[in-house]
OpenMM code with the backbone's topology and positions (N, CA, C; nanometers):
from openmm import Vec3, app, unit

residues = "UNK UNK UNK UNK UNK UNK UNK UNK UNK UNK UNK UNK UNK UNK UNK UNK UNK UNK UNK UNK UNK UNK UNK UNK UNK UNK UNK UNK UNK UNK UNK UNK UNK UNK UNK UNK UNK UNK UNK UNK UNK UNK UNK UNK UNK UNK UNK UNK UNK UNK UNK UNK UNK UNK UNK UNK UNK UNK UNK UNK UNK UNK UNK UNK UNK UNK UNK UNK UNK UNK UNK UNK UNK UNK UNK UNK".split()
positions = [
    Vec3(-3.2163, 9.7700, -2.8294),
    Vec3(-3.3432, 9.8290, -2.8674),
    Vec3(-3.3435, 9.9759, -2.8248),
    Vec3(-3.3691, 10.0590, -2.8999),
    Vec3(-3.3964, 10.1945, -2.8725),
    Vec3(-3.5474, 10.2497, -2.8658),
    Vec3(-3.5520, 10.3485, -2.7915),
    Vec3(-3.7271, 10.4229, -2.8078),
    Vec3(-3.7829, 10.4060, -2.9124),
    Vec3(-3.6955, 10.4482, -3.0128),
    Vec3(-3.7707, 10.4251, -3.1470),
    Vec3(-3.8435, 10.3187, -3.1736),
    Vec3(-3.7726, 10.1925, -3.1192),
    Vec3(-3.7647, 10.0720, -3.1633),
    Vec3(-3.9144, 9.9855, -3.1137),
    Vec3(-3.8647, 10.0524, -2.9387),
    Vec3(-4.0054, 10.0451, -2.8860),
    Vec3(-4.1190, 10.0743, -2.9464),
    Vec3(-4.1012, 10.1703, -2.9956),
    Vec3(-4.2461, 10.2833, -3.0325),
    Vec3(-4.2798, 10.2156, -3.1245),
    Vec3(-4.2384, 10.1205, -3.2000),
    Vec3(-4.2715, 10.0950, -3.3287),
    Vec3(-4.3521, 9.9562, -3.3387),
    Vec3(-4.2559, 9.8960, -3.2347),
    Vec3(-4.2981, 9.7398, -3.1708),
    Vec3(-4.4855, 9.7823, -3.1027),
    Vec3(-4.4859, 9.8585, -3.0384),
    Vec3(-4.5869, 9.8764, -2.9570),
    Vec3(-4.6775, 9.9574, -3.0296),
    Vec3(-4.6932, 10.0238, -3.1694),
    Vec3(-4.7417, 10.0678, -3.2429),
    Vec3(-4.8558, 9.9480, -3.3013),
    Vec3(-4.7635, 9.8447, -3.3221),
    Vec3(-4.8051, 9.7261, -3.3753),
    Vec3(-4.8808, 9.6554, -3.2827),
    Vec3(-4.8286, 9.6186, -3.1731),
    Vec3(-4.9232, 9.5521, -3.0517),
    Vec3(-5.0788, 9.6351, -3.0706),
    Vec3(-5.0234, 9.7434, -3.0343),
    Vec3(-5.1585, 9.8230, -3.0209),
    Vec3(-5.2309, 9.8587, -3.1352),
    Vec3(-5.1961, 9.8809, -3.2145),
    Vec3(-5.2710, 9.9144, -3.3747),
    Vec3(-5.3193, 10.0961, -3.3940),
    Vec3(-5.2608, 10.1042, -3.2977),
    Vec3(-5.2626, 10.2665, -3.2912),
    Vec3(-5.0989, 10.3059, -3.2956),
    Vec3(-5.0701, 10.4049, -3.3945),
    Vec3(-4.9032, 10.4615, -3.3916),
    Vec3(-4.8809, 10.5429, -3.2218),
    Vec3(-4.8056, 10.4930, -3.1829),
    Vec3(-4.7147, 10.5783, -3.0549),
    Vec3(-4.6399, 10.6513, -3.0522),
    Vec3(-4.6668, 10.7703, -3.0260),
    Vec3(-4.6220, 10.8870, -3.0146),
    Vec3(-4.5080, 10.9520, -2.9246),
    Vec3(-4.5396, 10.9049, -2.7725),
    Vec3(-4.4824, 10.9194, -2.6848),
    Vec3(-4.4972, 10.8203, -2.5908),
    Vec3(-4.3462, 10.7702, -2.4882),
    Vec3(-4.3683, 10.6933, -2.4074),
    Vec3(-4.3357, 10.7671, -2.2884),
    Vec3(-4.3581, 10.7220, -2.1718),
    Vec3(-4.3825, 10.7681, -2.0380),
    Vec3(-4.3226, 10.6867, -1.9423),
    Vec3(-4.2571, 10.7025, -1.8781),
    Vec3(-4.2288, 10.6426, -1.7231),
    Vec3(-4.3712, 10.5992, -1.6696),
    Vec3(-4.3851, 10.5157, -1.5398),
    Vec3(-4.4776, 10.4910, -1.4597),
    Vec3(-4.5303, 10.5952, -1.4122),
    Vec3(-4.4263, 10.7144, -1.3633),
    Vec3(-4.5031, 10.7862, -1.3319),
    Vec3(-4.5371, 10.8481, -1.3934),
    Vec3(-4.5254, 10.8650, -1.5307),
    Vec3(-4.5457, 11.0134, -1.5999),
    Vec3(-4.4624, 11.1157, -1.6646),
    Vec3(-4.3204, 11.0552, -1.6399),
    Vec3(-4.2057, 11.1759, -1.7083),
    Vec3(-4.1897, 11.1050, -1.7985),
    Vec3(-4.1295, 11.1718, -1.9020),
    Vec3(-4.0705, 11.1549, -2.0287),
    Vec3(-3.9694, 11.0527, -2.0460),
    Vec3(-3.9686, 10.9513, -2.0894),
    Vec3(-3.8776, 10.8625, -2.0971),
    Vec3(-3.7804, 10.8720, -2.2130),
    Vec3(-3.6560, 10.8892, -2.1739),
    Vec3(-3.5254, 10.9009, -2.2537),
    Vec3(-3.4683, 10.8014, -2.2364),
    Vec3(-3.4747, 10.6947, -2.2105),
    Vec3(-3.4069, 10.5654, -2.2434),
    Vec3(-3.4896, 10.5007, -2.2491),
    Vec3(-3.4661, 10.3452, -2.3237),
    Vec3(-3.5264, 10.2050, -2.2331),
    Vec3(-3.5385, 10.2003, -2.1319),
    Vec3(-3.3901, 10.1937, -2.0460),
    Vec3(-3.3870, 10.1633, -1.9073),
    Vec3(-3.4894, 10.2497, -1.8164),
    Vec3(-3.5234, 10.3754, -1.8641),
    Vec3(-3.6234, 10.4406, -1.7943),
    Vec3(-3.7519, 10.3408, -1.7945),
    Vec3(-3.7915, 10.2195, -1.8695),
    Vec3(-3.9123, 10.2092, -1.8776),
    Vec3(-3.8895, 10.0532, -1.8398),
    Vec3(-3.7534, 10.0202, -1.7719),
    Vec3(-3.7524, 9.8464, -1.7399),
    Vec3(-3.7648, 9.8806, -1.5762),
    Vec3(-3.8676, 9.7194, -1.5404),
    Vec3(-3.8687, 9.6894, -1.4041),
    Vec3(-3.8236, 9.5590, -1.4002),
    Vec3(-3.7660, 9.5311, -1.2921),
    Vec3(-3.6983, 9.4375, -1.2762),
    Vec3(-3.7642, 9.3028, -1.2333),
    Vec3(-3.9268, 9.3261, -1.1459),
    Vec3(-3.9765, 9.2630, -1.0629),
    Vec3(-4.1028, 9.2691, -1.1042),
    Vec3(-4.1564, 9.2333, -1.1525),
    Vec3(-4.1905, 9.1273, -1.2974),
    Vec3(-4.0892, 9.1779, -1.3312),
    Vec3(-3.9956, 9.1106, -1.4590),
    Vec3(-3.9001, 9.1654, -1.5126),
    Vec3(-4.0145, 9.2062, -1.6513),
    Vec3(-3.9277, 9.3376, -1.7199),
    Vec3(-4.0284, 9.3684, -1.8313),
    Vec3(-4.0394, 9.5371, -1.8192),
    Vec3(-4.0947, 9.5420, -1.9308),
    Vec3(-4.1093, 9.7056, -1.9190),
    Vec3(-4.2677, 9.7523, -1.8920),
    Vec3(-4.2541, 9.9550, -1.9063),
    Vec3(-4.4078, 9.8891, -1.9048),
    Vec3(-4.3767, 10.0550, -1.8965),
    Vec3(-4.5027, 10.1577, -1.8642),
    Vec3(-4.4988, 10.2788, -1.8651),
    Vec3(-4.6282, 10.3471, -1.8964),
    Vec3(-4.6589, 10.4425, -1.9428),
    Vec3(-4.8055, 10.5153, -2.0126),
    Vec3(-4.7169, 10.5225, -2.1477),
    Vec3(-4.8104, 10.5238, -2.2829),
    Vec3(-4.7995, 10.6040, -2.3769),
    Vec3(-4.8793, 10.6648, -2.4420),
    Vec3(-4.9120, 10.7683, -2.5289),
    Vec3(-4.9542, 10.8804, -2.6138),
    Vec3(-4.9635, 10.8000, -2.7377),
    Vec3(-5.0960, 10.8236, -2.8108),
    Vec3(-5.0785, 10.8121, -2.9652),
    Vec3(-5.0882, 10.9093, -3.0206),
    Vec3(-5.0814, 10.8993, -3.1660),
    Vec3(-5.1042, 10.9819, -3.3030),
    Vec3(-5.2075, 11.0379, -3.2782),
    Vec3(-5.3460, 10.9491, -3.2747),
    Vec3(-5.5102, 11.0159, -3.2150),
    Vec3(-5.5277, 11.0531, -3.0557),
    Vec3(-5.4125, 11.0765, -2.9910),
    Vec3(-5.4414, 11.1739, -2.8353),
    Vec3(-5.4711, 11.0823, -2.7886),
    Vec3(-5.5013, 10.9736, -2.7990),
    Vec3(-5.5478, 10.8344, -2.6641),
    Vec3(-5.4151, 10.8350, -2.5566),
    Vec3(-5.4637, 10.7881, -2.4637),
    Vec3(-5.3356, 10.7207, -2.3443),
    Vec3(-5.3466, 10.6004, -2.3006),
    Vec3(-5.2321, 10.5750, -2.2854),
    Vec3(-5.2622, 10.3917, -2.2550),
    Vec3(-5.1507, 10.3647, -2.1227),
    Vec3(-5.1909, 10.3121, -2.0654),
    Vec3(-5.0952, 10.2203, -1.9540),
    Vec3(-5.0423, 10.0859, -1.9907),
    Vec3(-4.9374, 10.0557, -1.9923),
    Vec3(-4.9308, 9.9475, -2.0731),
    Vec3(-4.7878, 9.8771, -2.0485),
    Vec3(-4.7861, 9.7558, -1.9981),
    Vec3(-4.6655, 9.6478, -1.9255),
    Vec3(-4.6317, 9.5354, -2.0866),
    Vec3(-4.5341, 9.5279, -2.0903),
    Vec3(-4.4721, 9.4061, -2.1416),
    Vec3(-4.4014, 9.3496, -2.0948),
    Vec3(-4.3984, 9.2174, -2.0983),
    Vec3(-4.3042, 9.1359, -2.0256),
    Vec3(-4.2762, 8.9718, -2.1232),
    Vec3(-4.1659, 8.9308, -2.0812),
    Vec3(-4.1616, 8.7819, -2.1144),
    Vec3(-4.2250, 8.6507, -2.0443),
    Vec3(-4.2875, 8.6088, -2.1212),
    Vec3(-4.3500, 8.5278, -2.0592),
    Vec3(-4.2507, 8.3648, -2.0420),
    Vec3(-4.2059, 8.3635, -2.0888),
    Vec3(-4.1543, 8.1778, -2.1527),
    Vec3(-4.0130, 8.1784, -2.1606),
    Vec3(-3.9354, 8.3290, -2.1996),
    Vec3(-3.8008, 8.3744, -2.2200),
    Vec3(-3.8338, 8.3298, -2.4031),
    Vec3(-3.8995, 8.3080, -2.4364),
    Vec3(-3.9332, 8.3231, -2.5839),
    Vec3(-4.0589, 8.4276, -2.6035),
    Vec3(-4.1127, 8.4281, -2.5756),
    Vec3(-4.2648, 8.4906, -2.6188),
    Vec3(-4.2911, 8.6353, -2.5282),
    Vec3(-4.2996, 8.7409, -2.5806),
    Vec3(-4.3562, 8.8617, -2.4887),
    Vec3(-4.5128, 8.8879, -2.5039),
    Vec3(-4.5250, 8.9245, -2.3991),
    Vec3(-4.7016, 8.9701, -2.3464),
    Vec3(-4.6937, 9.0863, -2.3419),
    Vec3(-4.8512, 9.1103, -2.4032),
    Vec3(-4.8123, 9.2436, -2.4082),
    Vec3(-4.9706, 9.2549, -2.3358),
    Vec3(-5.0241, 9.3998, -2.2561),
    Vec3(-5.1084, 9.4587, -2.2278),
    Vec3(-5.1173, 9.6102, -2.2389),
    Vec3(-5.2710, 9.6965, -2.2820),
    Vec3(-5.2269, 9.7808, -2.3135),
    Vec3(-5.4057, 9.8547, -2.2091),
    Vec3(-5.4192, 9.9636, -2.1134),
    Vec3(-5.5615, 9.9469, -2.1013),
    Vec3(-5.5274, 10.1867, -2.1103),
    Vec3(-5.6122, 10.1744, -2.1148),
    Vec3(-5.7033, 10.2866, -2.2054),
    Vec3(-5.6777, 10.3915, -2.0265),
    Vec3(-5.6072, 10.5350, -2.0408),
    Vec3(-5.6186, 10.5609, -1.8959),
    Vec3(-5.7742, 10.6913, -1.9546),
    Vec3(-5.8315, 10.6911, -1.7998),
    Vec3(-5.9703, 10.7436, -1.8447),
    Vec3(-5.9060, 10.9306, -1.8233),
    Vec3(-5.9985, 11.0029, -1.8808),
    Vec3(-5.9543, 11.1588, -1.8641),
    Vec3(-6.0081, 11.2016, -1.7515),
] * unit.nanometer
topology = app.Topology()
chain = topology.addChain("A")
for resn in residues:
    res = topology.addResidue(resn, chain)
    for name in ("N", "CA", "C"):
        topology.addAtom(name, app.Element.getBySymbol(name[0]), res)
């Protein structure tokens, strides 16, 4: 899976297009691996949309079939 790939997946979760993804803390994420934790296993990071929103937002596997997704709104 690539960023792209992400962005596109999580476009859909969210129903807003994604623009940019983010590390936990806030830098620019150039890989996947920038955005996997191990403990929950799963990814997770801030991202940017198309309409300027920001979101905080974890995915993970739930079942080793099924991913969860959460996405919550960061305030300005």
């Amino acid at each position: 899976m690539t960023l792209d790939d992400l962005k596109a997946d999580l476009s859909e979760r969210l129903g807003h297009r994604v623009t940019d993804l983010f590390t936990r803390e806030g830098e620019p994420a150039n890989a996947i691996t920038d955005l996997y934790c191990a403990s929950p296993a799963g990814f997770g990071g801030k991202l940017s949309t198309r309409r300027g929103k920001q979101f905080v937002w974890e995915l993970w596997l739930e079942d080793e079939e099924h991913w969860n997704f959460q996405a919550k709104p960061l305030l300005d």
